[in-house]
C-alpha positions as CSV (number, residue, x, y, z in Angstrom):
1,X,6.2,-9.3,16.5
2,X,3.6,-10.4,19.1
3,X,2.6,-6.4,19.8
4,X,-1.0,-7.8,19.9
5,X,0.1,-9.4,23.2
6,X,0.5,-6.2,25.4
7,X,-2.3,-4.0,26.5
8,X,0.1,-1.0,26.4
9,X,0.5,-1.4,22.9
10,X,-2.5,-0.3,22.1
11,X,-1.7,3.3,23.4
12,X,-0.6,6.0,20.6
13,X,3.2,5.4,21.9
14,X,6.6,4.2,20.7
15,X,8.7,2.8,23.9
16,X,12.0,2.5,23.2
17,X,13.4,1.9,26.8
18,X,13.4,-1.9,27.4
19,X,16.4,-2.1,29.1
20,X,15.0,-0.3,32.0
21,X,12.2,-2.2,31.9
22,X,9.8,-4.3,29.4
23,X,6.1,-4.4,29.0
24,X,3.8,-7.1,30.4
25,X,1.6,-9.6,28.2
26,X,-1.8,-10.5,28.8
27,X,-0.9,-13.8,30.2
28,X,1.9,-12.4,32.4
29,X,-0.9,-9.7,34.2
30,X,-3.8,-12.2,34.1
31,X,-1.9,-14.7,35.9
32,X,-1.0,-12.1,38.8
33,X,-5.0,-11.1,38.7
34,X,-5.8,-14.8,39.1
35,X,-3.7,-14.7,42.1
36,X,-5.1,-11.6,43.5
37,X,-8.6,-12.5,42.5
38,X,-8.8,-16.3,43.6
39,X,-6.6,-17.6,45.9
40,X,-4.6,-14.8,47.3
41,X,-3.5,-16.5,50.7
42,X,0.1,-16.6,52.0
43,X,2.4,-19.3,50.8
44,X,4.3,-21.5,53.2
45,X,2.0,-20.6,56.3
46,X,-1.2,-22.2,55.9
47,X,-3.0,-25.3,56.7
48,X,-5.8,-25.1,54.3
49,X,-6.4,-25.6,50.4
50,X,-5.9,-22.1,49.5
51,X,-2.8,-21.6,50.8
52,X,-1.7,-25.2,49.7
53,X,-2.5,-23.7,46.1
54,X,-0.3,-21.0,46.8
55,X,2.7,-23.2,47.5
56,X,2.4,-25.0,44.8
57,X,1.9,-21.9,42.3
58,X,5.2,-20.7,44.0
59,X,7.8,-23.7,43.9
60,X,6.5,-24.7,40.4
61,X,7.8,-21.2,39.4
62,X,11.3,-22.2,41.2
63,X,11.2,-25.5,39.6
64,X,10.4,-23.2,36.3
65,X,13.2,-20.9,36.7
66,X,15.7,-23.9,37.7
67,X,15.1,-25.4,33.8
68,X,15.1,-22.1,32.7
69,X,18.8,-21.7,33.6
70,X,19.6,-25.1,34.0
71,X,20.5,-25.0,37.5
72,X,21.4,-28.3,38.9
73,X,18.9,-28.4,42.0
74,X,15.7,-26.6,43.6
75,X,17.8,-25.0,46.2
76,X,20.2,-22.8,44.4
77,X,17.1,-20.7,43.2
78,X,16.1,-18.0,45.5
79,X,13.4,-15.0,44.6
80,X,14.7,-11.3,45.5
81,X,13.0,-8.2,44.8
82,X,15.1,-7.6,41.7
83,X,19.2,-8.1,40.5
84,X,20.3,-5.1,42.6
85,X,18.8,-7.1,45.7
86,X,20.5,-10.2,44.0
87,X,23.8,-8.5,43.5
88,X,23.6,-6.9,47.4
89,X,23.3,-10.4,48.9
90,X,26.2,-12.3,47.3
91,X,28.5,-9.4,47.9
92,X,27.5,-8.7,51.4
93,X,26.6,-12.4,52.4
94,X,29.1,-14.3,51.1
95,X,32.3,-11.9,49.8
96,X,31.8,-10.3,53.1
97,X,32.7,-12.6,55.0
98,X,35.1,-14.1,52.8
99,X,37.4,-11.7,51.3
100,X,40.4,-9.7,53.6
101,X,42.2,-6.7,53.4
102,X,43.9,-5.9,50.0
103,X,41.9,-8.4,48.0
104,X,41.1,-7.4,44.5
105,X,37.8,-7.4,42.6
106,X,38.0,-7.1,38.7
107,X,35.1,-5.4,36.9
108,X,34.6,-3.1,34.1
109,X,34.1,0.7,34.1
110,X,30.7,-0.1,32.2
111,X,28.8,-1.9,35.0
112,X,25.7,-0.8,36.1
113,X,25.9,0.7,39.6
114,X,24.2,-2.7,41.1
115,X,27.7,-4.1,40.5
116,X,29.5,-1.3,41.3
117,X,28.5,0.0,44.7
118,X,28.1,-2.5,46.8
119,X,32.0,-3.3,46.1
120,X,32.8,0.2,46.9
121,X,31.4,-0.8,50.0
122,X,33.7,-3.5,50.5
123,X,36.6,-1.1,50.1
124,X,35.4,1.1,52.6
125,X,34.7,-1.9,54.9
126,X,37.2,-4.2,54.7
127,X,39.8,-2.7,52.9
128,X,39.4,-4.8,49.1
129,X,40.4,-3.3,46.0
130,X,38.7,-2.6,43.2
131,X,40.5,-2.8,39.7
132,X,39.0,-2.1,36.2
133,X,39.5,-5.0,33.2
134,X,40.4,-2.4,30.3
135,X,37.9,-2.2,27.6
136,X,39.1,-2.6,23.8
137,X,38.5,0.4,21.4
138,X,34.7,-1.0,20.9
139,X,34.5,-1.1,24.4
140,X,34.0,-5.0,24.7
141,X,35.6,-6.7,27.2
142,X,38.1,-9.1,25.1
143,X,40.0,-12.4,27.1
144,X,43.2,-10.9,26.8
145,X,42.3,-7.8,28.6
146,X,40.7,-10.2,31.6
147,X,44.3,-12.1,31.4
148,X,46.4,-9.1,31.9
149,X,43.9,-7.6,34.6
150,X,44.3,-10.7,36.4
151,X,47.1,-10.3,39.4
152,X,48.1,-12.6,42.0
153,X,45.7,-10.8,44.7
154,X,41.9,-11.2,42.3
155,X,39.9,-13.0,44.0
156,X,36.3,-12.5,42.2
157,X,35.6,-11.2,38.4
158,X,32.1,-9.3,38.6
159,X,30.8,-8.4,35.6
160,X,27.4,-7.9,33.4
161,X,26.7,-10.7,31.4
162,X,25.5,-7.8,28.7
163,X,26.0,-4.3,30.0
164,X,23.0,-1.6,29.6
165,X,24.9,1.1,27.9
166,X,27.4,-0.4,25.3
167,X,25.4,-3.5,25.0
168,X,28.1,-6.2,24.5
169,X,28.0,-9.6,25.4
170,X,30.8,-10.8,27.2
171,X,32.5,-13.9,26.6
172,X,31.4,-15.3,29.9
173,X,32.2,-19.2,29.9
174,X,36.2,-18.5,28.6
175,X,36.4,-16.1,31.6
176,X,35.3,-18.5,34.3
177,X,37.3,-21.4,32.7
178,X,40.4,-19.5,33.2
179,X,39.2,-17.9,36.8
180,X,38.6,-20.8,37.9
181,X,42.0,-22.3,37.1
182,X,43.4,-19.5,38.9
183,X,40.9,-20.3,41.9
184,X,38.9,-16.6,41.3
185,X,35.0,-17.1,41.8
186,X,32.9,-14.9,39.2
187,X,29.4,-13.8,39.9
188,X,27.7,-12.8,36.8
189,X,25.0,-9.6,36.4
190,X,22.3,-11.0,34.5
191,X,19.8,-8.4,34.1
192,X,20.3,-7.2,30.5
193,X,21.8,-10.8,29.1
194,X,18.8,-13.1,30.7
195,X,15.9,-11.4,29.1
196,X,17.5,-11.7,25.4
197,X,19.8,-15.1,25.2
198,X,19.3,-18.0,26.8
199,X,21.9,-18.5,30.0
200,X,22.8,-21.8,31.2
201,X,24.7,-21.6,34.7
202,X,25.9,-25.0,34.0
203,X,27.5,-24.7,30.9
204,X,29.1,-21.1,31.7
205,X,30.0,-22.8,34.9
206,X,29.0,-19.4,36.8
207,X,29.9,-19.2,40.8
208,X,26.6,-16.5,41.3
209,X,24.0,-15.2,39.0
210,X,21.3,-12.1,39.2
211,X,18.6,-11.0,37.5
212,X,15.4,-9.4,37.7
213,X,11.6,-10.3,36.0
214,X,10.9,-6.9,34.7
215,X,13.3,-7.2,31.9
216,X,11.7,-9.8,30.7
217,X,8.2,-8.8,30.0
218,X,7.5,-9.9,33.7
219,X,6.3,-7.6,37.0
220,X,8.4,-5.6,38.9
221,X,9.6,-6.0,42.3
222,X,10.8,-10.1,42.0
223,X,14.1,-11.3,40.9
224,X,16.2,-14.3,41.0
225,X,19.4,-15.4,43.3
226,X,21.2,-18.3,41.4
227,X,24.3,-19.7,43.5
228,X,25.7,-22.8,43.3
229,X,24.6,-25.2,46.2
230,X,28.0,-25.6,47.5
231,X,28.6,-21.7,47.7
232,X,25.0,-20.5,48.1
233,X,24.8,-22.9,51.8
234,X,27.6,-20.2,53.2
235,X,26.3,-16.5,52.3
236,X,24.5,-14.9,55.4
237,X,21.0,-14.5,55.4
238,X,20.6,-10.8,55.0
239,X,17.0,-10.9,56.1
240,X,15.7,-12.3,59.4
241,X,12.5,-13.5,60.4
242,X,9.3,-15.6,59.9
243,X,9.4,-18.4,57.9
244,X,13.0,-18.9,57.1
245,X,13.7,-20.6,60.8
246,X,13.6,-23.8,62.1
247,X,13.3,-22.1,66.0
248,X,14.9,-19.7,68.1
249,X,14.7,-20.3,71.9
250,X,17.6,-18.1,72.4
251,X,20.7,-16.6,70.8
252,X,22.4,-20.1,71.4
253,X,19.6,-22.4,70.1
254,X,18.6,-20.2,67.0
255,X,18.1,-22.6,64.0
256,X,17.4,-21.9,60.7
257,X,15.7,-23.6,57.8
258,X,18.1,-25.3,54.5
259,X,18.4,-23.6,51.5
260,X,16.8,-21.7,49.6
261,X,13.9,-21.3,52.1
262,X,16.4,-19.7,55.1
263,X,17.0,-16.7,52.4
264,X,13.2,-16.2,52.0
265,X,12.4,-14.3,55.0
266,X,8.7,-12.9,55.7
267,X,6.0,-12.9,53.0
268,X,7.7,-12.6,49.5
269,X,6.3,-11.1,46.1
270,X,3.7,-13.9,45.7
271,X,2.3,-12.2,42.8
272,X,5.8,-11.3,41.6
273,X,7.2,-14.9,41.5
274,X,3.5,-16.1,39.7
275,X,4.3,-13.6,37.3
276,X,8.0,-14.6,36.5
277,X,6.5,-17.9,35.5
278,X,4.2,-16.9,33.0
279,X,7.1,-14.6,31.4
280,X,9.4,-17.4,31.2
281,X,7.0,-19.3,29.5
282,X,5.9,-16.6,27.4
283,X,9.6,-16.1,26.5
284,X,10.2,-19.8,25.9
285,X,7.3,-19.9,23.9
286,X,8.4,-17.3,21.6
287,X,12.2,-18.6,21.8
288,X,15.4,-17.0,22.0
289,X,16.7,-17.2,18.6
290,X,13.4,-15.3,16.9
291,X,13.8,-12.6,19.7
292,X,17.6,-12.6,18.6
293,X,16.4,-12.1,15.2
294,X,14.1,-9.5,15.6
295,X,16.4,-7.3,17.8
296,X,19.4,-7.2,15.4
297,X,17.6,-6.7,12.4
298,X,15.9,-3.7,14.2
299,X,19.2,-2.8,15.4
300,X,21.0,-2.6,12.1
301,X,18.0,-0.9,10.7
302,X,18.3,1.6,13.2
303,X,22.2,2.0,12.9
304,X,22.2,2.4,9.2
305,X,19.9,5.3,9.2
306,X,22.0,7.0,12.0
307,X,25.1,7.1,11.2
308,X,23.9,9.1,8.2
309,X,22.4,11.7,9.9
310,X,26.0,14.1,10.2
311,X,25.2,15.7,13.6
312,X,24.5,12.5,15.4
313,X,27.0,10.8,17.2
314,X,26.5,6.9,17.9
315,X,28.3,5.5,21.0
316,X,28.5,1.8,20.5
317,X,27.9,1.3,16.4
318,X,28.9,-2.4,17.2
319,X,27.0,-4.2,19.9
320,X,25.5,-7.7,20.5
321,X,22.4,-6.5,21.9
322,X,19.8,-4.2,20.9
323,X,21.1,-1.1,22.5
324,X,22.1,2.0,20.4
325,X,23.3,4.6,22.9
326,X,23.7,8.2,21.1
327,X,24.1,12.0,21.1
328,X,22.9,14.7,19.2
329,X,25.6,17.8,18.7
330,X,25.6,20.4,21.1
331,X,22.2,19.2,22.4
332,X,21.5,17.4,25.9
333,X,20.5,14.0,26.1
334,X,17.7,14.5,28.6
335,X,16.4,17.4,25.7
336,X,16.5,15.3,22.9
337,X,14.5,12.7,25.1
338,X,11.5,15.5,25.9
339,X,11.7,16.2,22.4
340,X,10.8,12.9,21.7
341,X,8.2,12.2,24.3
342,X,6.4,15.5,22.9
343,X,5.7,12.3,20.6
344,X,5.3,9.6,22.6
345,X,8.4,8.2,21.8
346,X,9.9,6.9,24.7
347,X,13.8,6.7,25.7
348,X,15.8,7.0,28.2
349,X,18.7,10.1,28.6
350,X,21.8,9.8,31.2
351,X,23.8,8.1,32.6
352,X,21.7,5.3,32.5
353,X,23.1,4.2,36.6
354,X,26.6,3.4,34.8
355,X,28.6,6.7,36.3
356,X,32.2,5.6,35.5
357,X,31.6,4.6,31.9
358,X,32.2,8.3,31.0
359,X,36.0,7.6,32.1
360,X,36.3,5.0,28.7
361,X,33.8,6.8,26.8
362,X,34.6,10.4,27.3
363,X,30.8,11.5,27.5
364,X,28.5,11.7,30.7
365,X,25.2,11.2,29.4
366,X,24.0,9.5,26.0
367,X,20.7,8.9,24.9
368,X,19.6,5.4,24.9
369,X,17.3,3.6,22.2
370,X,16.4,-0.2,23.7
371,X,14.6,-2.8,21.4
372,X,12.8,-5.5,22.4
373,X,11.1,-8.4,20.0
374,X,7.8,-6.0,19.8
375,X,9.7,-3.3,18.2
376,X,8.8,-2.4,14.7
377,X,10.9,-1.2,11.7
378,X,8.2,1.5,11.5
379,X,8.8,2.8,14.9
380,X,12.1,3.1,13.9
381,X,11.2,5.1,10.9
382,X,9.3,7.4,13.4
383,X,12.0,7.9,15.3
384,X,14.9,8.5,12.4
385,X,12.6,10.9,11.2
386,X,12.2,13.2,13.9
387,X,15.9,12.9,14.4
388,X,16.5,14.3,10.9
389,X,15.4,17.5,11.3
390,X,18.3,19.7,13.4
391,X,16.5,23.1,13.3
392,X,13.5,21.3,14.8
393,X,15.3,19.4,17.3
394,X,17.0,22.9,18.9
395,X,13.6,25.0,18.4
396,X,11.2,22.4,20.1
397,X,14.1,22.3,23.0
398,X,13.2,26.0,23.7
């Protein structure tokens, strides 16, 4: 679907890894050229029509991005460099300063290590706690599970809105209704759920979002903050310096500019946010429920034909996403992965930057297969194929 959209495409290769990152259409790369090419000036500095052009590519893609989520007002949108960036920022400027000494933070044991780590921080800081909301035998996250984890010291839920490994969508808007009732904020990892179902912060009534462009068939290295307004106005600008002041005289009469421009310190991925505009339109375009479609039909396809195959052990045969984590018997993942690429077939093998899953799932690494709306049942044929054959698997290893 669409494959005649990006240039990579056209390469003899199968790429399988699109939750670590998605390919680029034309439109997405000729509108960063055009930017490069035409009217590459700095946005919010200059006095003259090129630069004006720049400000006005720039906030149209925060106006973009504010419908896109349906985010109440301009200023709860702020551009990072990606969700890890995002994720960093809400806990150290605003949790930070917020939470005390034997405080507890729920997550799950499948989070990516964006929403892991800087919360290990916290306990090493300020003393938090960090507790685990047990995983059901599917590993899903299931409302009881979040009810019974809850205790009379949680004060944020942090979890992915569809986690990288398993692949399951979490039933995000039941757990902030009853977080909420129980005064507990939740800030939501965005990266693998944006780029694949549509998120509205309103209706899931979300405290702090992140998520990055490059997951969605936009660039690397830009990102998006969402926070609302009422919360986002008290988390610390991490990053000091031009253009996100009003003045600064001395420490006492240091004055900063309102949201979201006081978190957008120094020259920003220009290119990056122009980018992230044309993917979102490319993705609206397309819309959420054909790219649904495509992935779980390629998804079952592709679980169907594994679980036949005896020495093959799938991970998560249920999942909401298209994500089939896997191993082969007695073979590493990271060898079964250069097996593959000696065919240009291209996954990813490890841990895949969720270290503590392995405590729920009993493995360490898996090898992961992620589909996107530009996968093909063929590939998939391509790839069963090669995984049929044991005694070719182990001698190509060699």
């Amino acid at each position: 679907m669409n494959r005649e959209d990006f240039p990579l495409l056209t390469q003899d290769i199968i790429y399988l890894d699109n939750s670590a990152t998605s390919l680029k259409p034309k439109s997405v790369i000729e509108a960063m050229n055009d930017y490069y090419t035409n009217y590459s000036a700095n946005a919010h500095r200059g006095d003259y029509d090129l630069s004006f052009k720049v400000d006005q590519a720039y906030e149209n893609t925060r106006e973009i991005v504010k419908n896109f989520i349906n985010a109440k007002s301009l200023e709860e949108i702020v551009f990072t460099s990606g969700a890890t960036e995002g994720l960093n920022w809400i806990v150290k400027g605003f949790f930070e300063n917020l939470l005390e000494a034997g405080d507890e933070v729920l997550i799950t044991t499948s989070e990516h290590a964006s929403n892991v780590l800087p919360w290990f921080n916290l306990v090493k800081k300020i003393g938090i706690v960090v507790n685990y909301i047990p995983l059901d035998d599917n590993y899903y996250v299931t409302m009881d599970n979040v009810k019974k984890a809850i205790t009379s010291r949680t004060k944020v839920i942090s979890i992915a809105g569809v986690t990288n490994v398993i692949g399951d969508a979490r039933p995000i808007k039941e757990i902030t209704k009853y977080a909420h009732v129980n005064n507990i904020f939740v800030v939501l990892d965005g990266a693998q759920m944006v780029p694949h179902m549509k998120t509205d912060v309103q209706d899931l009534d979300i405290d702090f979002l992140a998520f990055s462009a490059h997951k969605m068939c936009g660039p690397t290295g830009v990102g998006v903050l969402y926070g609302k307004k009422e919360l986002l106005g008290h988390l610390e600008p991490i990053n000091l310096g031009g253009g996100m002041n009003e003045s600064f005289d001395s420490p006492d009469e240091t004055y900063y500019k309102p949201l979201p421009t006081r978190l957008e310190a120094g020259t920003q991925n220009i290119a990056g946010v122009i980018g992230l505009a044309e993917a979102i339109k490319y993705i609206e375009n397309i819309g959420y429920d054909k790219i649904g479609e495509q992935e779980h039909s390629l998804r079952k396809y592709l679980i169907d034909k594994l679980i036949h195959i005896p020495y093959i052990d799938v991970i998560n045969i249920e999942s909401d996403s298209g994500i089939v984590a896997f191993n082969v018997d007695k073979v590493f993942s990271q060898d079964v992965a250069y097996y593959l690429n000696k065919y240009n077939i291209c996954v990813r093998a490890g841990n895949h930057c969720a270290k503590i899953l392995k405590s729920s799932v009993g493995v360490t690494n898996t090898v992961r297969v992620s589909l996107y709306f530009y996968n093909t049942f063929e590939e998939i044929d391509n790839l069963v194929e090669l995984l049929s054959d044991y005694d070719k698997i182990v001698k190509e290893m060699i």
